[in-house]
LOKEPA-597936 format. One record per atom (N, C-alpha, C): residue in three letters; x, y, z. Coordinates in steps of 0.02 Angstrom, whole numbers, plus 50000, padded with zeros to 5 digits. Layout:
N
{"ALA"; {X; Y; Z}}
...
This chain:
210
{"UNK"; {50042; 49940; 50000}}
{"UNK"; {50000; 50000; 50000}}
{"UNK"; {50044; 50062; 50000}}
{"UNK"; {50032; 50111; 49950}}
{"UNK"; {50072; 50160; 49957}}
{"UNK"; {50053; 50235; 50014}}
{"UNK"; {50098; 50258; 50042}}
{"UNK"; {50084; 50315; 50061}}
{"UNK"; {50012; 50345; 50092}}
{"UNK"; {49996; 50382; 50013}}
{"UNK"; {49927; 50409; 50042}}
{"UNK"; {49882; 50374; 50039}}
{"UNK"; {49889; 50319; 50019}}
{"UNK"; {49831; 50263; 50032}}
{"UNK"; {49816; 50237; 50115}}
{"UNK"; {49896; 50232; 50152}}
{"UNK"; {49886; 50219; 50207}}
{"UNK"; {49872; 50267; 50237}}
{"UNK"; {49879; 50342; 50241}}
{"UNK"; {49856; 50392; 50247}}
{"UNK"; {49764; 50406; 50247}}
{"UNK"; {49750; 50370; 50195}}
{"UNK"; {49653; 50365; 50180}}
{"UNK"; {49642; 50317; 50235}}
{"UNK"; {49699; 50268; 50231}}
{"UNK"; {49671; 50209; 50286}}
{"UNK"; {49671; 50222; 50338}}
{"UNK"; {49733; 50266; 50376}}
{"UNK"; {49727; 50288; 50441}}
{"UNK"; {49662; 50349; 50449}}
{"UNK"; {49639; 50385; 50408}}
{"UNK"; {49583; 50453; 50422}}
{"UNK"; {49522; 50392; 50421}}
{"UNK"; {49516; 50340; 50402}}
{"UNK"; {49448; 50317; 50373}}
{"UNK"; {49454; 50255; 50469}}
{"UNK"; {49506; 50261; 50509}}
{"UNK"; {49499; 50217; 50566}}
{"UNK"; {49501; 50275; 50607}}
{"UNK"; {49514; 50339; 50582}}
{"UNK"; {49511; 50416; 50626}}
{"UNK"; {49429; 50414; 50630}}
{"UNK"; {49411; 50415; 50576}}
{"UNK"; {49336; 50410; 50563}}
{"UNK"; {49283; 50368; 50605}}
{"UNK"; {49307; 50305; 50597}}
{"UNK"; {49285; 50244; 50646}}
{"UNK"; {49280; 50275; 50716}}
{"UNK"; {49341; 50305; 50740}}
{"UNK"; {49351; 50298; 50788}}
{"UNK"; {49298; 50366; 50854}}
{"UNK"; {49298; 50416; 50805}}
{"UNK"; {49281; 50460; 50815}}
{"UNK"; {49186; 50455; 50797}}
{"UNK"; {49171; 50414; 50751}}
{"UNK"; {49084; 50417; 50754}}
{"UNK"; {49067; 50371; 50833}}
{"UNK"; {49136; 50305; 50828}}
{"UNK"; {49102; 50283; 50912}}
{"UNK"; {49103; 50308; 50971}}
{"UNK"; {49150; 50381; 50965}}
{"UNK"; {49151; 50436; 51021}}
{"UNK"; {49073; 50461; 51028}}
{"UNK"; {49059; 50459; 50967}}
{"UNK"; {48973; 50530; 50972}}
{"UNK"; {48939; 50469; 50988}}
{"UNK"; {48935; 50395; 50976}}
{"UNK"; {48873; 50369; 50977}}
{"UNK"; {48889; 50337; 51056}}
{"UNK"; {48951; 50373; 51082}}
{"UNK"; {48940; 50317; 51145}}
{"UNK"; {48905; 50362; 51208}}
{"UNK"; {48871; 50339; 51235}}
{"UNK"; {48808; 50349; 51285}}
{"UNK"; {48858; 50389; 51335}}
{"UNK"; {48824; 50456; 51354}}
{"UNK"; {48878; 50497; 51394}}
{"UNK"; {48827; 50531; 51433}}
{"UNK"; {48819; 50568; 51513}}
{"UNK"; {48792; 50599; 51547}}
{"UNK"; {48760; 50664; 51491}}
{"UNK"; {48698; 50704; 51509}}
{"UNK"; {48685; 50745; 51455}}
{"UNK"; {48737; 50825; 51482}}
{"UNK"; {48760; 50827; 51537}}
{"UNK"; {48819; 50878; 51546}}
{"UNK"; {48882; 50869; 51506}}
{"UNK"; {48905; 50816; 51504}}
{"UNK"; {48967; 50805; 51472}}
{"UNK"; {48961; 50809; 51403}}
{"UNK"; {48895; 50781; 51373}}
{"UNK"; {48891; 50778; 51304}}
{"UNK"; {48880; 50842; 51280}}
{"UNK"; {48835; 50897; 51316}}
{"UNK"; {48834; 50956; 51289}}
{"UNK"; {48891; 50995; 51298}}
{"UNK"; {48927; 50991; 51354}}
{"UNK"; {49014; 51019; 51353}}
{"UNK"; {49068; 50991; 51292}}
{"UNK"; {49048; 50941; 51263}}
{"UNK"; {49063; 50904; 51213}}
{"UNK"; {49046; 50957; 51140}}
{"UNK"; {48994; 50961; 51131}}
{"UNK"; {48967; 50985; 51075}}
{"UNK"; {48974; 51049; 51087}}
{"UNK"; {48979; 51084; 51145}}
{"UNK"; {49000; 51154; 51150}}
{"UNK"; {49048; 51171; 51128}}
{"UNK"; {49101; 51126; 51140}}
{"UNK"; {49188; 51132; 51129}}
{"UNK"; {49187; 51121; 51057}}
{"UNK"; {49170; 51075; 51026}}
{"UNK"; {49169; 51056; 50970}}
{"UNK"; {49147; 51114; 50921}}
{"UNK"; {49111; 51145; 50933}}
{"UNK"; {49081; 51192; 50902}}
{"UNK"; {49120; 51283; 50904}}
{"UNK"; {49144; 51270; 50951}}
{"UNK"; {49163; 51330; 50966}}
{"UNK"; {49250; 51354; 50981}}
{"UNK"; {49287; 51277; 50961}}
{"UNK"; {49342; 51283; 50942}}
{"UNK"; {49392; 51319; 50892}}
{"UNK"; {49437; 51355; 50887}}
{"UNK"; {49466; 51355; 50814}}
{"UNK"; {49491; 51348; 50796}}
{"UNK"; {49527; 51278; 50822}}
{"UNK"; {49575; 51223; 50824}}
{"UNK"; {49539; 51173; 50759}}
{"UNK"; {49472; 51141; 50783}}
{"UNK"; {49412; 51117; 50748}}
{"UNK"; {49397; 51127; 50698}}
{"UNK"; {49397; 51210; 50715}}
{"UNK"; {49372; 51254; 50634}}
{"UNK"; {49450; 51245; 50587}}
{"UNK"; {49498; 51262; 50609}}
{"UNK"; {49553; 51251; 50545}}
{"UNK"; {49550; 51182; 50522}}
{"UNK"; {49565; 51129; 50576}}
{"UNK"; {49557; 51062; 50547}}
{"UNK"; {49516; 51020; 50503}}
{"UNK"; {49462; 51054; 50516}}
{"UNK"; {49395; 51018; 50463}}
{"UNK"; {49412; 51090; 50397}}
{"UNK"; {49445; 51135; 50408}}
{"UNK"; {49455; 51157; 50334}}
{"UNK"; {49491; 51125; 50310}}
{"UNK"; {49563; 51100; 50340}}
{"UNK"; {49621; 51052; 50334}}
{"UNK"; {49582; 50993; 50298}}
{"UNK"; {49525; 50959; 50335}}
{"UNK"; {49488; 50905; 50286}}
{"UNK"; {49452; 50896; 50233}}
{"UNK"; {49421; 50970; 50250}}
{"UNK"; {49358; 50963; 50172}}
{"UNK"; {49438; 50983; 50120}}
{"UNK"; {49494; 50996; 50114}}
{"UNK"; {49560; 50994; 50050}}
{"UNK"; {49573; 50922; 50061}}
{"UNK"; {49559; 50906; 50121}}
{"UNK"; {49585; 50828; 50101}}
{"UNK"; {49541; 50791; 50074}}
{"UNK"; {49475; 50795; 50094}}
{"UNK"; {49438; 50750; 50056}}
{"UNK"; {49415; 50762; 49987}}
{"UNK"; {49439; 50828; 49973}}
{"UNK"; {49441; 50833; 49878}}
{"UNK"; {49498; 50782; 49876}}
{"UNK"; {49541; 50785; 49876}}
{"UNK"; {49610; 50734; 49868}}
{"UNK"; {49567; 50659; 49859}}
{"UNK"; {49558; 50643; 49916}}
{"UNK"; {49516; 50574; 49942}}
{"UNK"; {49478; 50591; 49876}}
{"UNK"; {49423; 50597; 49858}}
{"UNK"; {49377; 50615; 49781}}
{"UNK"; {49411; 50608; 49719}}
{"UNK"; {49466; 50614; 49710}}
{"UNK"; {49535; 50627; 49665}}
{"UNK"; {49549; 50550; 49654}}
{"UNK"; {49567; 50529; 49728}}
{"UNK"; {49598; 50457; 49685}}
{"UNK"; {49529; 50404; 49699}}
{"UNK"; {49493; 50416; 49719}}
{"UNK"; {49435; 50373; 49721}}
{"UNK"; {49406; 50354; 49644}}
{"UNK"; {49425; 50422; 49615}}
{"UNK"; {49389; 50417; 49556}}
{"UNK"; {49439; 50391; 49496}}
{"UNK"; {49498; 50388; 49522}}
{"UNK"; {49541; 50356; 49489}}
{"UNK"; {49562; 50288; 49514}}
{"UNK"; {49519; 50271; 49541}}
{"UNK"; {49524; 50194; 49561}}
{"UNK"; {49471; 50163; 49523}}
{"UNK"; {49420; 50202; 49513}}
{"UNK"; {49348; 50187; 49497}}
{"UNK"; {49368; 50182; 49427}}
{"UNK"; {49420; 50216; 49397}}
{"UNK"; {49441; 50202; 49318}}
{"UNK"; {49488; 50145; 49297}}
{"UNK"; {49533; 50132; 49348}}
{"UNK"; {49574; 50063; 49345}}
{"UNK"; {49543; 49984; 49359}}
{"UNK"; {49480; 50018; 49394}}
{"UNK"; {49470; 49947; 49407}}
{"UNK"; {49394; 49946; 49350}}
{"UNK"; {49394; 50002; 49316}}
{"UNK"; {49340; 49980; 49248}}
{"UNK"; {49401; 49957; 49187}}
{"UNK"; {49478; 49987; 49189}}
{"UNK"; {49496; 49964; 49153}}
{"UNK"; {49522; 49892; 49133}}
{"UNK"; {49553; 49885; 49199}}
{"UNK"; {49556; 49795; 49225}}
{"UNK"; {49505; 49768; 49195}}
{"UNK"; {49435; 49786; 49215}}
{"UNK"; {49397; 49737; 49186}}
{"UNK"; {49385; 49725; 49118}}
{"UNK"; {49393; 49782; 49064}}
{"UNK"; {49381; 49787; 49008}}
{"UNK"; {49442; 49737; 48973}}
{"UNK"; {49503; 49728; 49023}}
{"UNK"; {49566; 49698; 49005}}
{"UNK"; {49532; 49605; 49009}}
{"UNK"; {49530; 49611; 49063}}
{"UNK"; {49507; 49536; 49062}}
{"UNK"; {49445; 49523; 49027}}
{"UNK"; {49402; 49558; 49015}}
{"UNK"; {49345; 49535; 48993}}
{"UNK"; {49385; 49514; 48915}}
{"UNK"; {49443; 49573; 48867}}
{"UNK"; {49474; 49533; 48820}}
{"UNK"; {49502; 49489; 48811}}
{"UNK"; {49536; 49476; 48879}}
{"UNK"; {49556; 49402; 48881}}
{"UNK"; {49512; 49333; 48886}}
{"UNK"; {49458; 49335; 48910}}
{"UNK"; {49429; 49299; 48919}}
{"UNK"; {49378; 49292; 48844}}
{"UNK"; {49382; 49320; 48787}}
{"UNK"; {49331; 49321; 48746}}
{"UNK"; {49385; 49276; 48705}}
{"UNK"; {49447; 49303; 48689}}
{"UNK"; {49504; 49294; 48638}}
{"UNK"; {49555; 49193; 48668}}
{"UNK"; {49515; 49196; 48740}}
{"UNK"; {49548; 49142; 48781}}
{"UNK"; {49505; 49068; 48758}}
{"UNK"; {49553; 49015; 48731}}
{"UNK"; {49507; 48963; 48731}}
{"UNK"; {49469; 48963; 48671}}
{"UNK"; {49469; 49013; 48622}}
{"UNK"; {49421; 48981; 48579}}
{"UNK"; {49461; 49008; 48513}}
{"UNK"; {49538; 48999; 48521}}
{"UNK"; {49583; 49010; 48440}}
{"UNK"; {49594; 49068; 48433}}
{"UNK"; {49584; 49129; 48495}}
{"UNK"; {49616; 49191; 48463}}
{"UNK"; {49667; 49219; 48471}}
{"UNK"; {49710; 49265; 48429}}
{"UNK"; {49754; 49271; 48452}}
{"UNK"; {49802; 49303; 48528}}
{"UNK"; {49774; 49293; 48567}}
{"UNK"; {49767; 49312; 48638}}
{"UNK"; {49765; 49248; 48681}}
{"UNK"; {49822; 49215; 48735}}
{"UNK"; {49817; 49182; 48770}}
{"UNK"; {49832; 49197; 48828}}
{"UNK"; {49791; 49206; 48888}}
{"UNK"; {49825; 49227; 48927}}
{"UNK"; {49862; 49198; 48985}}
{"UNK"; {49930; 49180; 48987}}
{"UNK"; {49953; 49148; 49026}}
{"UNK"; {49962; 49114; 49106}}
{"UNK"; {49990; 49092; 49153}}
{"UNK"; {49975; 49083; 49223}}
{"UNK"; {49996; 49133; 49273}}
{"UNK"; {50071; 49169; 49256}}
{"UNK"; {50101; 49219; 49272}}
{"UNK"; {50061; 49284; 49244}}
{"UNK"; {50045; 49288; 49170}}
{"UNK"; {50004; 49361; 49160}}
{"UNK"; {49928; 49368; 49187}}
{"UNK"; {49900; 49317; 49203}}
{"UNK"; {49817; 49310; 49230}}
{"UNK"; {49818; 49337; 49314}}
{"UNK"; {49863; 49308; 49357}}
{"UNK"; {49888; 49326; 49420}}
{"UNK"; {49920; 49405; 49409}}
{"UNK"; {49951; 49411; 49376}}
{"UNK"; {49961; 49497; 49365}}
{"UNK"; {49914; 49535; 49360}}
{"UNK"; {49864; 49496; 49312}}
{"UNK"; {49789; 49562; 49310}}
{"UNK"; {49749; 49562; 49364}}
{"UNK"; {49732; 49489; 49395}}
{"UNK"; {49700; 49482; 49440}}
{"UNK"; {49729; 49527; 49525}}
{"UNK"; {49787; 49512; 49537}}
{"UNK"; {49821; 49560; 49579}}
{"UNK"; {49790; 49637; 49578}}
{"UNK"; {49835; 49652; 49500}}
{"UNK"; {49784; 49726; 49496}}
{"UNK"; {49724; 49727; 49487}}
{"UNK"; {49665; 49687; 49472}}
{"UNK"; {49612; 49710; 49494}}
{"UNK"; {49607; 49700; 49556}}
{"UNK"; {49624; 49669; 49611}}
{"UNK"; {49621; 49650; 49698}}
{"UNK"; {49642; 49728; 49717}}
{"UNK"; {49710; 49745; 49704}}
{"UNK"; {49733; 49817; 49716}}
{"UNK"; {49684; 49882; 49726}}
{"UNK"; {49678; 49877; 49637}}
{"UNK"; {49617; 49950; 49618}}
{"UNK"; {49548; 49922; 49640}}
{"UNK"; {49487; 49869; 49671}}
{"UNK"; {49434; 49871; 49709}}
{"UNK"; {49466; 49898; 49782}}
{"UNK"; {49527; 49856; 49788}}
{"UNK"; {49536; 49890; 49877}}
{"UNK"; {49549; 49948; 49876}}
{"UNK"; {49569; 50011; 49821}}
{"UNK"; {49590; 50038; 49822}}
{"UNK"; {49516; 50103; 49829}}
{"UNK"; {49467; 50065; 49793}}
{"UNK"; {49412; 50121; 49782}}
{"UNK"; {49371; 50083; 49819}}
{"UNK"; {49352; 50035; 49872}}
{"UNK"; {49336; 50041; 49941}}
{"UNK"; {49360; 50057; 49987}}
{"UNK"; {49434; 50059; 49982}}
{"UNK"; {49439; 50126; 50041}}
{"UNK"; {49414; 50193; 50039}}
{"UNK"; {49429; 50224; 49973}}
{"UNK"; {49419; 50286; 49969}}
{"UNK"; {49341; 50291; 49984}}
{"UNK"; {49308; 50264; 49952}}
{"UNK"; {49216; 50254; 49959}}
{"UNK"; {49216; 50283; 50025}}
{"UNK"; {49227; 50222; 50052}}
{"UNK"; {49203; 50228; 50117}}
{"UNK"; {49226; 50267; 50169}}
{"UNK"; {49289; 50296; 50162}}
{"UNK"; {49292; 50347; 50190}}
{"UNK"; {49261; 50441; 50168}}
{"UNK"; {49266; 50415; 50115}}
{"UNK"; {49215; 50478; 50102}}
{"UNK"; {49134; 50476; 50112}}
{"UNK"; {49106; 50398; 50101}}
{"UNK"; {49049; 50370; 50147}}
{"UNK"; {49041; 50411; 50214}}
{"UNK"; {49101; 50376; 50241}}
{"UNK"; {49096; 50382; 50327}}
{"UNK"; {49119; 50438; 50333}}
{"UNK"; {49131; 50491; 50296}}
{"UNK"; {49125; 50575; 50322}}
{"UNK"; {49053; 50608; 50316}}
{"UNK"; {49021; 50587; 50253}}
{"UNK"; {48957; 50603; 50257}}
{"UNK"; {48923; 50579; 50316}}
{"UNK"; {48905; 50508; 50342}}
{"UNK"; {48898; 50492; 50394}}
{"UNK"; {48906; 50519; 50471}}
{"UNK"; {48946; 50548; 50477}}
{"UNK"; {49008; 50583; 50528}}
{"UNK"; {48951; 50645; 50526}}
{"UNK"; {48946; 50705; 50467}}
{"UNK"; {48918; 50749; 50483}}
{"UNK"; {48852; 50756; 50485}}
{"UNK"; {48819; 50676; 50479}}
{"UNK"; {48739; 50674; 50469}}
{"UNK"; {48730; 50686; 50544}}
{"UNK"; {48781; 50641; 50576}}
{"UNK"; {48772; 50599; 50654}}
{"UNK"; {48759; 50639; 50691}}
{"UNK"; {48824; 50704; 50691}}
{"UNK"; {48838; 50747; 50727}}
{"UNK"; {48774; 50796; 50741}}
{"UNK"; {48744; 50810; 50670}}
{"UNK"; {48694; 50855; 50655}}
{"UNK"; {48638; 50847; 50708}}
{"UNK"; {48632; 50769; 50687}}
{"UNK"; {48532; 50746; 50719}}
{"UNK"; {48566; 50759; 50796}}
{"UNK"; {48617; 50714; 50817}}
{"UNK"; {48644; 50708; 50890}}
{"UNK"; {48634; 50795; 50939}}
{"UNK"; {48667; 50847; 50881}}
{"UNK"; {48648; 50909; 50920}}
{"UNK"; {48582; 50931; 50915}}
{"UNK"; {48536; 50921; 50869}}
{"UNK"; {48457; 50924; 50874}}
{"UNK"; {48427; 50887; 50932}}
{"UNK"; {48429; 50831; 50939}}
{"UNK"; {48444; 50786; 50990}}
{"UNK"; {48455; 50830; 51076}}
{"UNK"; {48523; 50850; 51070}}
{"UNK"; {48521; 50888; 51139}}
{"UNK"; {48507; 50941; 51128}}
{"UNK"; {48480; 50978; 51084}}
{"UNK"; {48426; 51043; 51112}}
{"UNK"; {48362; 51031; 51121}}
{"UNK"; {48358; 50997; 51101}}
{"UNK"; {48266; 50975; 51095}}
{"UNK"; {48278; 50965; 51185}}
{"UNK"; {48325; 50905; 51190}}
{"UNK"; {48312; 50870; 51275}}
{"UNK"; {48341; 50942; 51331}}
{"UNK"; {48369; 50984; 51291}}
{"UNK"; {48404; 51074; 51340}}
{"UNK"; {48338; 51080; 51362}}
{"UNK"; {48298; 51094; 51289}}
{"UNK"; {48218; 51140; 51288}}
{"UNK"; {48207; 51111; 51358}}
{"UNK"; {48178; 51035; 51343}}
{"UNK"; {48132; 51024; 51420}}
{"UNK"; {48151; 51028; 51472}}
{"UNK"; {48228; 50992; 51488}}
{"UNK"; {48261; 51032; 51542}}
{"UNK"; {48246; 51090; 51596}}
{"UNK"; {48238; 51132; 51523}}
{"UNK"; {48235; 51202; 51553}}
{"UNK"; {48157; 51234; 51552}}
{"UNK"; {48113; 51192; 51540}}
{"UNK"; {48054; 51208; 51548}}
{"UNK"; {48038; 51172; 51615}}
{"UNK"; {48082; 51095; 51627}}
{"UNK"; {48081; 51088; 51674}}
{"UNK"; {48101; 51117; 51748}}
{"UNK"; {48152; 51160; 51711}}
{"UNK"; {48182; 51200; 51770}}
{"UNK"; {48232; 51179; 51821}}
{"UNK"; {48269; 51132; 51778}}
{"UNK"; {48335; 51106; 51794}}
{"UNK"; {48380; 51135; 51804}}
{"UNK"; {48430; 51132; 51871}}
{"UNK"; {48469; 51189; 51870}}
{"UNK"; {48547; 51148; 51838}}
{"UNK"; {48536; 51097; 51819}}
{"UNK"; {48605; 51079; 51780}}
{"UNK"; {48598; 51117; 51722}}
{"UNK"; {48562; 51124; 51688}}
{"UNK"; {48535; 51166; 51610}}
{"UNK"; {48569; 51238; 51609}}
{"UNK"; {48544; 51248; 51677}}
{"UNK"; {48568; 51336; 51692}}
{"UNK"; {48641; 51348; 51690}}
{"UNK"; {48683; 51301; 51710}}
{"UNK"; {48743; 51312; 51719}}
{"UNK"; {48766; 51276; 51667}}
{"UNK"; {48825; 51324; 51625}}
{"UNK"; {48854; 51317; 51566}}
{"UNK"; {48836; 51340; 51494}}
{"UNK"; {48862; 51344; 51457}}
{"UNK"; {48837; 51347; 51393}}
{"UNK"; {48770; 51330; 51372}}
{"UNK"; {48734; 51360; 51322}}
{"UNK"; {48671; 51329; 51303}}
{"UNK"; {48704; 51307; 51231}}
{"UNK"; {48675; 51251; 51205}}
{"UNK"; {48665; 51219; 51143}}
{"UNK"; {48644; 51269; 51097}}
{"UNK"; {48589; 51308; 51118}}
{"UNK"; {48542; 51344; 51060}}
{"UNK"; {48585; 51381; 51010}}
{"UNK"; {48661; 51401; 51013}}
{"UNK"; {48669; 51435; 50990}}
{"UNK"; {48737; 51399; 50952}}
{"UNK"; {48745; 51333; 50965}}
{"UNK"; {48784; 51306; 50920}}
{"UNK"; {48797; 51291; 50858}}
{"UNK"; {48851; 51295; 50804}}
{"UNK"; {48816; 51272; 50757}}
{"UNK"; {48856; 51221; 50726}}
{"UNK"; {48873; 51192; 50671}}
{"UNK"; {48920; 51145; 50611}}
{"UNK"; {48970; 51153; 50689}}
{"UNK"; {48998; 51093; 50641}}
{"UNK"; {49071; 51084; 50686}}
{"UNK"; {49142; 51132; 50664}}
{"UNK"; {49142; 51174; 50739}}
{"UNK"; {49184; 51213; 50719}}
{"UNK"; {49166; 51293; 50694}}
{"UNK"; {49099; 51275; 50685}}
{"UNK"; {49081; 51354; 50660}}
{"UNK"; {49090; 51436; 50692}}
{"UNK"; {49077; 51400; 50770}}
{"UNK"; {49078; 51465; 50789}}
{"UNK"; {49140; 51488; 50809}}
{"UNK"; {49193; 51431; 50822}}
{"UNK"; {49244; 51438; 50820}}
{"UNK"; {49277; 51479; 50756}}
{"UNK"; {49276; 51456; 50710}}
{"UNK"; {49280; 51504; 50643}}
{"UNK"; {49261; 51574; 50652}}
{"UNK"; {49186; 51575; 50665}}
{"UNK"; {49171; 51661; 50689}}
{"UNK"; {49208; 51692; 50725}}
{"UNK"; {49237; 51666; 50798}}
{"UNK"; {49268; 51697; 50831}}
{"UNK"; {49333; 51729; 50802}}
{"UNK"; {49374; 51674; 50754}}
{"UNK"; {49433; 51679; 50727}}
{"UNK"; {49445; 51740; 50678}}
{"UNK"; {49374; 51732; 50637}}
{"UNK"; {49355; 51799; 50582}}
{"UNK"; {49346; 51856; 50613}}
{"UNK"; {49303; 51858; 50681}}
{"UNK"; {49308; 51926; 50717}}
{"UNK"; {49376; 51949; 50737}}
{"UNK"; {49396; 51909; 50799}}
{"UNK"; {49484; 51926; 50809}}
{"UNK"; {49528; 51946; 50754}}
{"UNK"; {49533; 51950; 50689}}
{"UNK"; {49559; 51940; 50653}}
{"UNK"; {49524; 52024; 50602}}
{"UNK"; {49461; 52028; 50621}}
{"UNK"; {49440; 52077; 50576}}
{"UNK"; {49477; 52150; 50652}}
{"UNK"; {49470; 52138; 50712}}
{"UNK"; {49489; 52158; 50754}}
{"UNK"; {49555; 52190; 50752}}
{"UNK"; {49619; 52143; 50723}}
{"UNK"; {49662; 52160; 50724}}
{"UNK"; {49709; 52186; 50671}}
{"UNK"; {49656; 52194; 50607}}
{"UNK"; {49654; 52238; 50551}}
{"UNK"; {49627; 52307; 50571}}
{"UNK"; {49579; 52314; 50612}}
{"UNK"; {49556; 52384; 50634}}
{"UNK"; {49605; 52407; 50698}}
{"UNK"; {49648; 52367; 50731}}
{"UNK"; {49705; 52395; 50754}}
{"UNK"; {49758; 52428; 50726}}
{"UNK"; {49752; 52369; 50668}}
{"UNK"; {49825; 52399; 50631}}
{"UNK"; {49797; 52462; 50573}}
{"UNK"; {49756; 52466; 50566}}
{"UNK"; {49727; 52520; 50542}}
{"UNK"; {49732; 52593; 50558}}
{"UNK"; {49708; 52582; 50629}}
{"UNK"; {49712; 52631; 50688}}
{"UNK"; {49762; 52638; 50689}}
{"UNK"; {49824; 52617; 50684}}
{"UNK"; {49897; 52629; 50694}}
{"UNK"; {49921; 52680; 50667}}
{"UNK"; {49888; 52655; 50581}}
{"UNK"; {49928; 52672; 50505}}
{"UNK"; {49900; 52758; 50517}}
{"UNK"; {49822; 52758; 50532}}
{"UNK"; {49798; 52838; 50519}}
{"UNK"; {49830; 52875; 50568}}
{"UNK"; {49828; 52867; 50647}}
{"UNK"; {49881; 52872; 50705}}
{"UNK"; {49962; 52902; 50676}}
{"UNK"; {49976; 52872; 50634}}
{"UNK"; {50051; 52874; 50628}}
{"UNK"; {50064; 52922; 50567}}
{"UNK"; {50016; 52923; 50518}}
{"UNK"; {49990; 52979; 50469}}
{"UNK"; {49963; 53020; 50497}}
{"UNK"; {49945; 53054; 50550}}
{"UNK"; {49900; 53109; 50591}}
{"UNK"; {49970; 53141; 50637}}
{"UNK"; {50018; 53084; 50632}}
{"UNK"; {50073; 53117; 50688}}
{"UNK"; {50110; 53164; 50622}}
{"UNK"; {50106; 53109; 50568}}
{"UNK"; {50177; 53119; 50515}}
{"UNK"; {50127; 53187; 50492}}
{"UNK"; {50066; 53219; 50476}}
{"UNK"; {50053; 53230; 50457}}
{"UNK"; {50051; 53331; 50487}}
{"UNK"; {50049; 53311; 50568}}
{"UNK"; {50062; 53365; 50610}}
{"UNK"; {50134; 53389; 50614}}
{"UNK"; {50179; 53322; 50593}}
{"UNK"; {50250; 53355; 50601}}
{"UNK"; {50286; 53408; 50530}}
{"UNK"; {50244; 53367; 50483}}
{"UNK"; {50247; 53415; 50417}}
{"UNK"; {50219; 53498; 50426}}
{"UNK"; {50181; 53490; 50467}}
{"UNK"; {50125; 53548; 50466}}
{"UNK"; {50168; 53622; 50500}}
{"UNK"; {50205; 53567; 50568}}
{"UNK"; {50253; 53627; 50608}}
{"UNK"; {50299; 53640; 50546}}
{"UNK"; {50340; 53604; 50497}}
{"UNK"; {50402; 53601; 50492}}
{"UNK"; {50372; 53668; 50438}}
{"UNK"; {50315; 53690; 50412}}
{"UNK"; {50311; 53718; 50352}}
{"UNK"; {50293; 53785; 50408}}
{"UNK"; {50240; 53761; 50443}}
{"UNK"; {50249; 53844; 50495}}
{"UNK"; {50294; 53880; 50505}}
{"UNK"; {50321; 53814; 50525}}
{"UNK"; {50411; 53867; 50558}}
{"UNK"; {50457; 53878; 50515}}
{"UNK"; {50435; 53839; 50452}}
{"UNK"; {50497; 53900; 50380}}
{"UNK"; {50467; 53962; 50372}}
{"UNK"; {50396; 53963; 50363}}
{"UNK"; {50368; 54034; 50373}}
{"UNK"; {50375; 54067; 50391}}
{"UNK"; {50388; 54048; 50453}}
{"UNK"; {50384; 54104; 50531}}
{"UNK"; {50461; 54141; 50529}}
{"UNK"; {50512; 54092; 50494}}
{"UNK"; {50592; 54134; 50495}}
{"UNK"; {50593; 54196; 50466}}
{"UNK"; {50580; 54206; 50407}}
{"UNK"; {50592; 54266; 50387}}
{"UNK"; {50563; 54339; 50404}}
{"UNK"; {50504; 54317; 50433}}
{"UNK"; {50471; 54372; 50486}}
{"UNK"; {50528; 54393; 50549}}
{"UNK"; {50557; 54337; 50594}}
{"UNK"; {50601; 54357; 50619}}
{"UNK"; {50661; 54404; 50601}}
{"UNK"; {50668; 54398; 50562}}
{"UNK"; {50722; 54420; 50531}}
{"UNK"; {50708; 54503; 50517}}
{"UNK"; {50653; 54529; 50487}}
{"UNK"; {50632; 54587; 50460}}
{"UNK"; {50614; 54596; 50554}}
């Protein structure tokens, strides 16, 4: 297996590993501190940008697996027409095990990819219903008048994984353009007053003088 194949293989047992995190049965405090964090990270938010580039990649060779192993077949299906009945095409014990290999290769090659791009769709169906899920059970909570509900974060305002984390990152960030902004006019308002004396006070000499 080459490289980024084991690479698909390790994200697609990242995958595994991480849908049996959300589906495993957890207190409803921990799970909503769960989905809070998750949401409001921007650690989260870079990484799942980091993924949706990877899983174009993942899409890339999936679909070039999906072409090797139509071409394999189109290969053997000539062998097998031209085999056995006088044509000129025989295909040998050593060359039959060669094709067959590569077709074993390119199917394993485009069920991995499948299914890990499967099991990302999956991943963000889960996540989705799971946080519908704990707001719906917040709502009654808090109609119930639970004081675990009261303390901490509310759900209501969560969103995609990572999203608001993202927001935060875009604000801080739009923040520290309007600093450096403030700087630039600041530093043009100084440069701009020091021009202002330097032309006063050539003025002002020759009056002295008379």
């Amino acid at each position: 297996m080459t490289l980024y194949y084991s690479l698909v293989f390790l994200l697609l047992v990242t995958e595994m590993l991480i849908f049996l995190a959300l589906i495993v049965p957890l207190p409803f405090t921990w799970r909503r501190k769960l989905f809070t964090f998750i949401s409001e990270s921007p650690i989260i938010a870079k990484l799942q940008y980091g993924m949706k580039i990877t899983f174009i990649f993942i899409l890339i060779l999936f679909i070039d697996s999906v072409n090797r192993v139509y071409r394999v077949q189109v290969e053997l299906a000539a062998f097998a027409k031209n085999d056995g009945r006088g044509g000129p095409v025989a295909m040998g014990g050593s060359e039959r095990m060669e094709v067959q290999a590569r077709k074993f290769y390119s199917q394993r090659n485009m069920y991995l990819c499948g299914f890990t791009l499967f099991l990302s769709l999956i991943l963000n169906r889960t996540y989705v219903m799971i946080l519908d899920v704990l707001r719906l059970e917040e709502q009654v909570k808090q109609m119930k008048g639970d004081p675990a509900v009261k303390s901490g974060k509310s759900l209501q305002e969560a969103g995609n994984v990572g999203e608001i984390g993202a927001l935060k990152e875009e604000l801080a960030k739009k923040d520290r353009d309007m600093e450096n902004l403030k700087k630039q006019v600041e530093n043009m308002q100084n440069e701009y007053n020091r021009m202002g004396d330097q032309v006063s006070g050539s003025g002002a000499a020759p009056r002295k003088g008379q």
